[in-house]
N, C-alpha and C positions, 0 to 999 in steps of 0.2 A: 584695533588690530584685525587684521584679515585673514583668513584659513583659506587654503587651496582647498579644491573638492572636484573629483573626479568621477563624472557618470559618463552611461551610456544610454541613449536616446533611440528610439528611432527616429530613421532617415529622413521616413515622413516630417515627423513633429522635430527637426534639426531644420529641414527646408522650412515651414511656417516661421521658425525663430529667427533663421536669418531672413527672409521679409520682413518682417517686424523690424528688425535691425535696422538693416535698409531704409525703412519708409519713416523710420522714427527716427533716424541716425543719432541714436544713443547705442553705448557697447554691448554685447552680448551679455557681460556678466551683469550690466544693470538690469536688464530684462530679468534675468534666471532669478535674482537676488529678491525683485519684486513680486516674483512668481512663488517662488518660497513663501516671503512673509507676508502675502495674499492666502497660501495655503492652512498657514498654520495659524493665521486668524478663523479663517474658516471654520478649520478644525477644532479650534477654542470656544466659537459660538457654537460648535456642533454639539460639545458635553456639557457647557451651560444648558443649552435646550434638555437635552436630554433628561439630566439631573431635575432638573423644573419639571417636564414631562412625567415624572414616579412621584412629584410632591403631590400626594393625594388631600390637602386643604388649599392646593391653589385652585383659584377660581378663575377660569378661560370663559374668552366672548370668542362670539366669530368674526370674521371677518367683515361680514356686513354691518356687524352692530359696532367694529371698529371705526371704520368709515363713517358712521350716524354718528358717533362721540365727534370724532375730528373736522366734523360736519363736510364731507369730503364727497 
């Protein structure tokens, strides 16, 4: 099932979506939709991190020593 949903953008960020549109010639609501559930993935890793970040017995590497494991 699909919900209507009414925002307001600006003009600026209204002209980059219709290029996008344009160049990608898929519909504007496919763009928005994928923007959305781009968002709020995001946002889902954001407070996993987070919550991990206060776990004071996790134990974190750096990033270089990331790279030496994955031999990268």
């Amino acid at each position: 099932m699909n919900t209507t949903l009414s925002v307001r953008i600006k003009e600026k960020l209204a002209k980059r979506l219709d290029s996008v549109v344009e160049e990608t010639e898929r519909p504007l609501d496919y763009h928005v939709q994928k923007a959305i559930e781009n968002y709020l993935d995001e946002e889902k890793d954001l407070e996993i991190a987070l919550v991990r970040s206060k776990n004071k017995s996790a134990q974190y590497i750096s990033s270089q020593e990331l790279r030496k494991r994955l031999s990268v």
